[in-house]
KELODO-5619 format. One record per residue (C-alpha): x, y, z. Coordinates in nm, 4 decimals. Layout:
REM residues N
+----------+----------+----------+
|       px |       py |       pz |
+----------+----------+----------+
|        X |        Y |        Z |
...
+----------+----------+----------+
//
This chain:
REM residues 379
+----------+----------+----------+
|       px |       py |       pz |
+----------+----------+----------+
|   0.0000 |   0.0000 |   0.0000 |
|   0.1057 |   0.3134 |  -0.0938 |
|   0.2211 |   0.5989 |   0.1795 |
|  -0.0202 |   0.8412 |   0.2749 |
|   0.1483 |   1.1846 |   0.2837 |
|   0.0475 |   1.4408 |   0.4913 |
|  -0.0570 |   1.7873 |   0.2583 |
|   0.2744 |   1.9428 |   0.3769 |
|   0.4495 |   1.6492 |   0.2891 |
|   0.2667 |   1.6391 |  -0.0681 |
|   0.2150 |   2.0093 |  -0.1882 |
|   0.5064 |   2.2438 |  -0.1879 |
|   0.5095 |   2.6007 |  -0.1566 |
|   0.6680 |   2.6041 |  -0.4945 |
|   0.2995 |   2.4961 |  -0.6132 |
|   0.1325 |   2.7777 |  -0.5457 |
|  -0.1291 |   2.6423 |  -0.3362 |
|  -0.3709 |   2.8095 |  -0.0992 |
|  -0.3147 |   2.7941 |   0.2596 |
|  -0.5288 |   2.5472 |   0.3263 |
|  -0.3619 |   2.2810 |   0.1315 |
|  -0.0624 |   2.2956 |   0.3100 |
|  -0.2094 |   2.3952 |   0.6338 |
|  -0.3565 |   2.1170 |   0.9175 |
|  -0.5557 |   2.3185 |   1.1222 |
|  -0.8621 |   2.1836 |   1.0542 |
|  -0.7424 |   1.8595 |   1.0298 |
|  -0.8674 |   1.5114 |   1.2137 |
|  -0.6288 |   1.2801 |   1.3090 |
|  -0.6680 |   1.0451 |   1.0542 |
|  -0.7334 |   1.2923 |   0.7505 |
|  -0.9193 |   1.1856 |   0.3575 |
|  -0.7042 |   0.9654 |   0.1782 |
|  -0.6922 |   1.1090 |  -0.2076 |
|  -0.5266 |   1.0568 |  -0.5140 |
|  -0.3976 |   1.3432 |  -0.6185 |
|  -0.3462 |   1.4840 |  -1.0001 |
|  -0.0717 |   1.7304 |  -1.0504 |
|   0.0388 |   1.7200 |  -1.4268 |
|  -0.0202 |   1.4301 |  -1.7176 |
|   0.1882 |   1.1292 |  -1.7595 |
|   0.2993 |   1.1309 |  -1.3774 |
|   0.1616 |   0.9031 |  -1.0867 |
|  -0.1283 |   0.9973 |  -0.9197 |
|  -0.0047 |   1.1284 |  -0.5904 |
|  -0.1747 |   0.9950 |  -0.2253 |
|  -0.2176 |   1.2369 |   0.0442 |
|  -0.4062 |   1.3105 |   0.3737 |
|  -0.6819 |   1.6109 |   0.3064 |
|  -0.8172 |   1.7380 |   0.6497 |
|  -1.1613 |   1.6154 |   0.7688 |
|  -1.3480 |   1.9673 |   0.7046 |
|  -1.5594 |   2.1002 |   0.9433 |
|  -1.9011 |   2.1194 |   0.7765 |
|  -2.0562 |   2.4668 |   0.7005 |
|  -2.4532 |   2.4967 |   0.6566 |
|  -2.5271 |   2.3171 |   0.3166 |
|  -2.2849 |   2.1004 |   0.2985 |
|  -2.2576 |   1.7802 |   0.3556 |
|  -1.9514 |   1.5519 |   0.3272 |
|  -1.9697 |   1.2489 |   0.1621 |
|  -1.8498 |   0.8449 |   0.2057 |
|  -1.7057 |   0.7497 |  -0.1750 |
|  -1.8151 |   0.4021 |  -0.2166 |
|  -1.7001 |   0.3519 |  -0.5505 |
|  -1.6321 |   0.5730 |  -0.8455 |
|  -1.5750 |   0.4576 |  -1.2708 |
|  -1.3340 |   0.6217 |  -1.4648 |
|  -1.4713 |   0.8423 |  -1.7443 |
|  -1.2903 |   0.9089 |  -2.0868 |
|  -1.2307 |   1.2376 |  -1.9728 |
|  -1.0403 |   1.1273 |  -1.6676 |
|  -0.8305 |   0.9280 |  -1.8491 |
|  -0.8095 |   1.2155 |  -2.1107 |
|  -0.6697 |   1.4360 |  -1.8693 |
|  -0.3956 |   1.1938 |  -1.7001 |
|  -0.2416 |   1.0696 |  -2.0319 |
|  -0.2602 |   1.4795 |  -2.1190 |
|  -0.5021 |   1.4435 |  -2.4060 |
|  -0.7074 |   1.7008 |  -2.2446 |
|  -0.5509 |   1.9976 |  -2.0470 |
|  -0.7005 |   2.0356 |  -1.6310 |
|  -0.6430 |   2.2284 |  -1.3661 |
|  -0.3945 |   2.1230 |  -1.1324 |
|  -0.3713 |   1.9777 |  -0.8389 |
|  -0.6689 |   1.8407 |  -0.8274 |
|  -0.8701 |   1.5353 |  -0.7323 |
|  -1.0254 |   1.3605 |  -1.0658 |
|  -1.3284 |   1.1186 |  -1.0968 |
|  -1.6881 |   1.2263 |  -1.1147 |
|  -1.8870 |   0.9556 |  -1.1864 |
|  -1.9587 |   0.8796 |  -0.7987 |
|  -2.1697 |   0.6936 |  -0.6059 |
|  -2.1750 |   0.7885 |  -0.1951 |
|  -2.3428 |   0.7396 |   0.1145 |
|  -2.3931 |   1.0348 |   0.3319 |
|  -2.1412 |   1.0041 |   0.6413 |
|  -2.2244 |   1.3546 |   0.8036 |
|  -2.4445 |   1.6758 |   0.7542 |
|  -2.4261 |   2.0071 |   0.8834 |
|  -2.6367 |   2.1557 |   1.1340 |
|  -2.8580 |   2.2955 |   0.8491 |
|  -2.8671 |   1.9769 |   0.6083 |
|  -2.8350 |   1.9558 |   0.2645 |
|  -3.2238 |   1.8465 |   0.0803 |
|  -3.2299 |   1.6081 |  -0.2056 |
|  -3.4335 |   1.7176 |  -0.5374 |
|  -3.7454 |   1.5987 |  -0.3839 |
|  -3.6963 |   1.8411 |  -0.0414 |
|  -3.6220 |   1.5412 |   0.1704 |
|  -3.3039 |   1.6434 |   0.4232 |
|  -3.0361 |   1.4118 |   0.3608 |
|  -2.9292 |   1.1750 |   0.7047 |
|  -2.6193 |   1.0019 |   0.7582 |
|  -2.6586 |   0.6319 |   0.5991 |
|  -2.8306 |   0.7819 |   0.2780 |
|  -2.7175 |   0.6414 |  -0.0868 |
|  -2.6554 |   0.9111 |  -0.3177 |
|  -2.5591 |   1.0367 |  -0.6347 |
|  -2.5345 |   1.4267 |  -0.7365 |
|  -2.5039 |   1.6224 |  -1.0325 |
|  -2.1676 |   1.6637 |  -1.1640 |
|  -2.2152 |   2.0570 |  -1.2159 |
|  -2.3397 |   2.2977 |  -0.9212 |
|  -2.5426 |   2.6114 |  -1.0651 |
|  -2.5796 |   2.9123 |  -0.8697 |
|  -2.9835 |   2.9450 |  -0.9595 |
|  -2.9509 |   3.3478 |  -1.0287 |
|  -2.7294 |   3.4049 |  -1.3198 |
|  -2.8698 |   3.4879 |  -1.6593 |
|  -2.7956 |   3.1129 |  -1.7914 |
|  -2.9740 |   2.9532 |  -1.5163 |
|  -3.2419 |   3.1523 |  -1.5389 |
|  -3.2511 |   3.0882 |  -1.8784 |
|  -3.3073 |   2.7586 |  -1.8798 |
|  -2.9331 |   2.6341 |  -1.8875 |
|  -2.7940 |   2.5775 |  -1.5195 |
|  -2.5284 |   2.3507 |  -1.6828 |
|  -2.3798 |   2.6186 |  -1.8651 |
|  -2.4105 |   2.8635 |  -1.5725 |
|  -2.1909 |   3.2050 |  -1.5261 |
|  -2.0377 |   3.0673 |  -1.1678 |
|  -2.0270 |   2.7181 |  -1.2662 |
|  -1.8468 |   2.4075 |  -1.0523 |
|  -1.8121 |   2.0748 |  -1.1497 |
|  -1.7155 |   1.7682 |  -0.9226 |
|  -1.4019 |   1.5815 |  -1.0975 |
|  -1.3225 |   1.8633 |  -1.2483 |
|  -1.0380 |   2.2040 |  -1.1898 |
|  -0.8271 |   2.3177 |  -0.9319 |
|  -0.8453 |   2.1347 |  -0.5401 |
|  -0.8215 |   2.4501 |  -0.3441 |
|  -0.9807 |   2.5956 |  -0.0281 |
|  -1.2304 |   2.4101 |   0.2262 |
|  -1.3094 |   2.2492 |  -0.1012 |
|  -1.0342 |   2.0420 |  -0.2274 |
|  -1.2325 |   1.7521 |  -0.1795 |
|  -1.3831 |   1.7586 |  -0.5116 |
|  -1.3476 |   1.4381 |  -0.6709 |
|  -1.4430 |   1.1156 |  -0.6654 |
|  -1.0235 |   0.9388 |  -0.6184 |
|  -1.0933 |   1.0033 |  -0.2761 |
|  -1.2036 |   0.8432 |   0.0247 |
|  -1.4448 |   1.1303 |   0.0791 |
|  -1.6116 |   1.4232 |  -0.1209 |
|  -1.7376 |   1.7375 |   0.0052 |
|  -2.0536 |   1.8485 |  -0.1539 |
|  -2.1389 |   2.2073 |  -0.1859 |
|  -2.4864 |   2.3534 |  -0.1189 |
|  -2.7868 |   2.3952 |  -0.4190 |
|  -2.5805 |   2.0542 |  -0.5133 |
|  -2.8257 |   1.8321 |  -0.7182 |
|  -2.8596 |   1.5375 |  -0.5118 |
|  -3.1157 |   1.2216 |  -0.4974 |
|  -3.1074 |   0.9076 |  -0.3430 |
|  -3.0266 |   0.6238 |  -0.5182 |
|  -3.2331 |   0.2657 |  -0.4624 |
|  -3.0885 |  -0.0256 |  -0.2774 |
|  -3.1889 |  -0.2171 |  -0.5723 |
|  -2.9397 |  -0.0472 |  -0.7925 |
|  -2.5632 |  -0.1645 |  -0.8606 |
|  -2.2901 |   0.0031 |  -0.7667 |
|  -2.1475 |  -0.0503 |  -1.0614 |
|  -2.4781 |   0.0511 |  -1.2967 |
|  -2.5127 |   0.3630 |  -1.0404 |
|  -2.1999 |   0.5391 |  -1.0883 |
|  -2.2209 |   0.6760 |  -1.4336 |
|  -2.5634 |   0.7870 |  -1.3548 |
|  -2.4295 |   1.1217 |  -1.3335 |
|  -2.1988 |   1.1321 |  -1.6197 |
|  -2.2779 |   0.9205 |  -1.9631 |
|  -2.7189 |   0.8284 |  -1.8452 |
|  -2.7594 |   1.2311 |  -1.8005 |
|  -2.5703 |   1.3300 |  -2.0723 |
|  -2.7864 |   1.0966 |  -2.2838 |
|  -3.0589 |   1.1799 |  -2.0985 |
|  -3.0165 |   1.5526 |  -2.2302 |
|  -2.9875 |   1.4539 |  -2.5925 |
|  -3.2602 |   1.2191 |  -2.6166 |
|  -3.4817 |   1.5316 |  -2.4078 |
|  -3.3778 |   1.7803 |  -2.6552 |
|  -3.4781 |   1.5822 |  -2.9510 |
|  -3.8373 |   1.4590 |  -2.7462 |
|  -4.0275 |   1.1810 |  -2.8203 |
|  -3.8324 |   0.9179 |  -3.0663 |
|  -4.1293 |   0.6676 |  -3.0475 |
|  -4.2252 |   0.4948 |  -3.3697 |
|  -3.8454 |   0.6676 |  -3.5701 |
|  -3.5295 |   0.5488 |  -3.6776 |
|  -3.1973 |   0.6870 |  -3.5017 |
|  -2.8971 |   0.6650 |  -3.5669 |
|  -2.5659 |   0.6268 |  -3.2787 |
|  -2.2467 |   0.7220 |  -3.4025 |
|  -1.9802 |   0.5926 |  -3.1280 |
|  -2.0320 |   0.2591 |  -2.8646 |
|  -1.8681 |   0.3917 |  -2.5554 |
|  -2.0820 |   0.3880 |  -2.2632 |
|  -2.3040 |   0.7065 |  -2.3945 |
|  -2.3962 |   0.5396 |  -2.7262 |
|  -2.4969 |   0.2014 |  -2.5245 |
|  -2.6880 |   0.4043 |  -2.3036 |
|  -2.8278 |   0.5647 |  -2.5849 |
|  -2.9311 |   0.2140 |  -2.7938 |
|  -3.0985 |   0.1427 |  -2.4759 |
|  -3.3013 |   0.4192 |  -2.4022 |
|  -3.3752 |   0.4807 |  -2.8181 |
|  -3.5444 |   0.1175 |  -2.7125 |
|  -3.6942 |   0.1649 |  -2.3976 |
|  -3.8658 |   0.4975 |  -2.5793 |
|  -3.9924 |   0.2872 |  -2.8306 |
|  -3.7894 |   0.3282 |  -3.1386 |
|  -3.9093 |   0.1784 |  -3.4835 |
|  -3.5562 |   0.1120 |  -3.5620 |
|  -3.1407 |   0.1831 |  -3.4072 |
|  -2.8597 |   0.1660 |  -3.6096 |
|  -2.4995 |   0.2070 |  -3.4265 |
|  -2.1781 |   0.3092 |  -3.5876 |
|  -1.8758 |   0.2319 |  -3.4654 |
|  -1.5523 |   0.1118 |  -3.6063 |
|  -1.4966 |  -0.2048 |  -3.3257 |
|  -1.7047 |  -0.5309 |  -3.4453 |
|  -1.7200 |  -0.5783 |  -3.1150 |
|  -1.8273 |  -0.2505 |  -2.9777 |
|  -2.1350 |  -0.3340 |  -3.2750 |
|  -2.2182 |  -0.6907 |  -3.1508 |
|  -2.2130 |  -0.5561 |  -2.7640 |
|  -2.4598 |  -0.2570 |  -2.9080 |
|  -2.7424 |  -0.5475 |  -2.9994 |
|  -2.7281 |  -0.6440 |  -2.6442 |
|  -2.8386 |  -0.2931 |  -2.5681 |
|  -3.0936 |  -0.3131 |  -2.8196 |
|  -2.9129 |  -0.1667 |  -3.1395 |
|  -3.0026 |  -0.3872 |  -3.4868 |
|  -2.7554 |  -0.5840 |  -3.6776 |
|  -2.8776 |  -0.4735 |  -4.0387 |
|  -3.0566 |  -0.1907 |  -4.0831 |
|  -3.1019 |   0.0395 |  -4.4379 |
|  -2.8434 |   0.3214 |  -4.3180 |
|  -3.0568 |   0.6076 |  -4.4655 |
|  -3.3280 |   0.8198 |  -4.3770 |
|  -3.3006 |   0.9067 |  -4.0154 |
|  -3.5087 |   1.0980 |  -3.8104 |
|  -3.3163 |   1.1362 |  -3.5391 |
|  -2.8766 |   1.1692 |  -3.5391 |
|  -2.7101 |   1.1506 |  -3.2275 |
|  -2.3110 |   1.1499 |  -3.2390 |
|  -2.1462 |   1.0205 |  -2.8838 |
|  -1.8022 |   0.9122 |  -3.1043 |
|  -1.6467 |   1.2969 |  -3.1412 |
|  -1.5361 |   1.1913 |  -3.5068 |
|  -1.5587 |   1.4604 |  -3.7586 |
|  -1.5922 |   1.2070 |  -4.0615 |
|  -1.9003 |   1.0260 |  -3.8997 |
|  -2.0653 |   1.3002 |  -3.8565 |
|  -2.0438 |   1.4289 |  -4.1931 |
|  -2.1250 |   1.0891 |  -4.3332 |
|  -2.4581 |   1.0784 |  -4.1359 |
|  -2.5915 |   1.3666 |  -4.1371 |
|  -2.5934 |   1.2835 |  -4.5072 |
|  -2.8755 |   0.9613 |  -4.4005 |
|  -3.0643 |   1.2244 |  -4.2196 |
|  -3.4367 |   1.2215 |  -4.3263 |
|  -3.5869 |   1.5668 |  -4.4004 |
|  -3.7325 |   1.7087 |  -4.0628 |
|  -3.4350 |   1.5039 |  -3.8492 |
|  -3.2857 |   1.6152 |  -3.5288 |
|  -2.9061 |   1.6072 |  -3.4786 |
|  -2.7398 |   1.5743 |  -3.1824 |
|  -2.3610 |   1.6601 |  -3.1281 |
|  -2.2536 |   1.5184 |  -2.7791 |
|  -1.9090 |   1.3683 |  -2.8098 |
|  -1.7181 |   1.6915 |  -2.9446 |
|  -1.6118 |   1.7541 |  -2.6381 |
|  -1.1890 |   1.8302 |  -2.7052 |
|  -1.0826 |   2.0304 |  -2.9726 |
|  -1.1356 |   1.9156 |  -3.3503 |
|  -1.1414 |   1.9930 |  -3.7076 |
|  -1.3967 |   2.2184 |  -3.8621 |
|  -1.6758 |   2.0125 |  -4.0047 |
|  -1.8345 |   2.0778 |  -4.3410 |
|  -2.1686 |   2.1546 |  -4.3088 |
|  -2.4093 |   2.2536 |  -4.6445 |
|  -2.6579 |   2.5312 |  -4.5202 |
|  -2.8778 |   2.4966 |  -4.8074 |
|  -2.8884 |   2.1306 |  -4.6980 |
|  -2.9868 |   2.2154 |  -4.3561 |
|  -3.2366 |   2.4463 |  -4.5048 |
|  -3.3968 |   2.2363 |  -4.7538 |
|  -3.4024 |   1.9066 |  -4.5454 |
|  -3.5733 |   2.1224 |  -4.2032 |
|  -3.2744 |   1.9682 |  -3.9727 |
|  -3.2411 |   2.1137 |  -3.6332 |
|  -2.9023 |   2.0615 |  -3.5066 |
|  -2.8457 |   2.0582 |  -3.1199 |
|  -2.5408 |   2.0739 |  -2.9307 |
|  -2.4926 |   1.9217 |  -2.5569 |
|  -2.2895 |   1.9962 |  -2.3332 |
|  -2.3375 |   1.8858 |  -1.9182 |
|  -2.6747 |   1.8510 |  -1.8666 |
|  -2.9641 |   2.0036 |  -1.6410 |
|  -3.1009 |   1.8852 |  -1.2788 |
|  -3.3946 |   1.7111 |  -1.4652 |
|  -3.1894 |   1.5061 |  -1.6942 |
|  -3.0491 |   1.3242 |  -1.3809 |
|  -3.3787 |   1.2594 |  -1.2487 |
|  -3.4443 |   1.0758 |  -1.5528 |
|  -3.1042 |   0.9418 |  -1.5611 |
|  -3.1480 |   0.7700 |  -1.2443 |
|  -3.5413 |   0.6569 |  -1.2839 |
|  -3.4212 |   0.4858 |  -1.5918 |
|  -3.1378 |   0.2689 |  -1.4752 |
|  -3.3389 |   0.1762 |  -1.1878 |
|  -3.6626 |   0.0819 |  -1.4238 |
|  -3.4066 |  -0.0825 |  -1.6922 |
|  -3.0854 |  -0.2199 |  -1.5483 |
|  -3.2057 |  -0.5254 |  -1.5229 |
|  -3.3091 |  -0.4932 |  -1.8996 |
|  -2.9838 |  -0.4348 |  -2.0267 |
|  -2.6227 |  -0.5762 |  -1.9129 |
|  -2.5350 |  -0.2266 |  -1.7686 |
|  -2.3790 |  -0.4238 |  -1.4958 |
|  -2.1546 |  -0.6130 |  -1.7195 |
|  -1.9597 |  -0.2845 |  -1.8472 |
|  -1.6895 |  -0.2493 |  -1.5900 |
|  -1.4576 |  -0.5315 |  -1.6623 |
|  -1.2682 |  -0.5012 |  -1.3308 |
|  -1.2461 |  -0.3482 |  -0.9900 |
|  -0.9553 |  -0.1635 |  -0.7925 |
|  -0.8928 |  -0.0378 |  -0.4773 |
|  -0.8105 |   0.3332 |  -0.4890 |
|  -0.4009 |   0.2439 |  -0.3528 |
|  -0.4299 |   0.0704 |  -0.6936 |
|  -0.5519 |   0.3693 |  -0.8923 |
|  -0.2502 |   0.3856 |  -1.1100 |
|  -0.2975 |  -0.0086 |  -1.2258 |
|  -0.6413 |   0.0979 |  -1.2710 |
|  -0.5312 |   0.3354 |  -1.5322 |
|  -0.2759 |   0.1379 |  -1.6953 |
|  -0.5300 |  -0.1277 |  -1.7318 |
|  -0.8270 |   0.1209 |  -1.8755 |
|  -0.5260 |   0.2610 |  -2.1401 |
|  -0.4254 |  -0.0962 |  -2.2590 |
|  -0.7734 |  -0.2728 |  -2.2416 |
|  -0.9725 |  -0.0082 |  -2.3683 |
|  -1.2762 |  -0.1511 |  -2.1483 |
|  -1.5938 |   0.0454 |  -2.1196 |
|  -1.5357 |   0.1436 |  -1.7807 |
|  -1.3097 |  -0.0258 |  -1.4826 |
|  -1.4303 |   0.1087 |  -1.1129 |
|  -1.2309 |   0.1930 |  -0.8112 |
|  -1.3359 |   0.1690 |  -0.4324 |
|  -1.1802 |   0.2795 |  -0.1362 |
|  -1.0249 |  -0.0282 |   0.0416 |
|  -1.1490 |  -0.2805 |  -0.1940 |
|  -0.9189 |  -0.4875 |  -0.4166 |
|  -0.8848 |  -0.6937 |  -0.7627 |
|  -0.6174 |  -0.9156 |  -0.8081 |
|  -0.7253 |  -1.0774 |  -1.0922 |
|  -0.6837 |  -0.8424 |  -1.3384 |
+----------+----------+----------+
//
């Protein structure tokens, strides 16, 4: 087992940190074991966070297990440029361990209690700014996401490589069923919302044929919910035979006429696929653009096409409180329906973090999942 540093041991001056980082004044004796990121290509480093004294709101958190994303794994092999230090992994499932004196309420106004299973929106919205107001808390003027940016302050437990995350009031939180897997619960905040969102943008899909570009977690997710919503007919596209023949189990067809589509969702980021379907788009389709997420080449896009045909093109980006309500209800309706379960091909503890990355990089598995003080050796 790794050594677990204390902050002063970890974080130099010569980092630039805040006070608090290096500072154990409001420390407990034992301190929050985390895995810390400070720059890509380099070891995740472990270190002791202090046990923070809970302010009204807020409400500190038990990580019982967390997947890795893409994005996480973007970040450490330096694909994708983050903050540093900071404490990666979002896609978190929790049980409540303490509240303040003025606890935190779930979407539903319930106050959370110690013992409660939970999962929480990845971005917290401030409510007032113009965005939110407008309709798009996700893309909000004051915006923090879990996972994601600089550890700092009373904060710096922000991610889910930890033993313990601090949530921040107005976080979107709900209580997860007993019923649901740990496993099939995690990415309920991450890849189900996110689909979620696309699938609420483009409304009801009963009765029409979409098209998936990209089988990663969000374009299973996506088969499956195209599905559950009643979908004449889903094709996926994805370079992997295997990724394809996985898809069916999530309710994509094998052969399918790969034109006129009423509804276009990309989850694969590729430039080229997209510009090759939107070309099988039916007149009156909705496109989606989800997995554009780092930067990319300019796409070539007709606008006498786009006027001719009726398309409405929608871009997503995070996702709103609702879509996690949905996300949630879904994967506890459905799990059983589809082998959500069977998508993290193995389990670390978090001292094993960095095999747990080295594996995700070589395997390329749709998800692996660390938890605190549990361990895989066969792997």
């Amino acid at each position: 087992m790794p050594e677990r540093k204390k902050m002063e041991e970890s974080f130099t001056p010569e980092q630039d940190l805040p006070p608090v980082l290096t500072s154990q004044e409001e420390s407990s004796e034992e301190g929050v074991l985390a895995a810390v990121f400070h720059e890509a290509k380099r070891p995740l480093e472990f270190c002791l966070l202090p046990r923070p004294e809970l302010q009204p709101g807020e409400t500190l958190v038990r990580v019982v297990c967390c997947t890795l994303c893409g994005s996480d794994l973007h970040t450490i092999a330096g694909r994708r440029n983050e903050s540093s230090p900071s404490i990666l992994g979002h896609e978190i499932l929790g049980v409540v361990e303490e509240v303040s004196n003025e606890p935190a309420v779930d979407v539903h106004g319930d106050p959370l209690k110690p013992g409660d299973r939970i999962t929480w929106s990845i971005c917290v919205s401030c409510g007032r700014c113009d965005r939110c107001l407008g309709g798009l808390p996700q893309k909000c003027r004051h915006l923090h996401k879990y996972g994601h940016g600089r550890a700092e302050g009373r904060f710096a437990l922000s991610g889910g490589l930890a033993e313990a995350i601090l949530l921040r009031p107005d976080s979107t939180i709900i209580k997860v069923p007993d019923e649901l897997p740990d496993h099939v619960a995690c990415p309920a905040n991450c890849a189900t919302a996110t689909v979620m969102a696309a699938f609420n943008a483009v409304g009801s899909v009963e009765g029409k044929r979409v098209l998936l570009l990209g089988a990663g977690l969000l374009g299973l997710t996506a088969a499956a919910v195209a599905t559950y919503r009643g979908a004449d007919a889903t094709a996926m596209s994805d370079p992997a035979p295997e990724r394809l023949s996985l898809a069916q189990q999530f309710g994509a067809d094998g052969q399918i006429d790969p034109s006129g589509f009423d509804v276009v969702m990309d989850f694969s980021g590729s430039v080229d696929a997209i510009e090759a379907a939107i070309e099988s788009a039916n007149i009156g389709a909705k496109i989606v653009l989800v997995g554009s997420v780092m930067k990319c080449d300019d796409m070539k896009l007709n606008p006498e096409q786009v006027i001719r045909k009726c398309w409405q093109i929608h871009g997503i980006h995070n996702y709103a409180p609702a879509d996690l309500v949905d996300a949630v209800q879904f994967l506890t309706e459905q799990h059983q329906s589809f082998p959500f379960a069977e998508l993290v091909s193995a389990e670390f503890s978090l001292e094993q973090i960095d095999h747990a990355i080295r594996y995700a990089e070589k395997h390329r598995p749709i998800r692996v999942a660390v938890r605190p003080g549990v361990s895989d050796e066969d792997h």
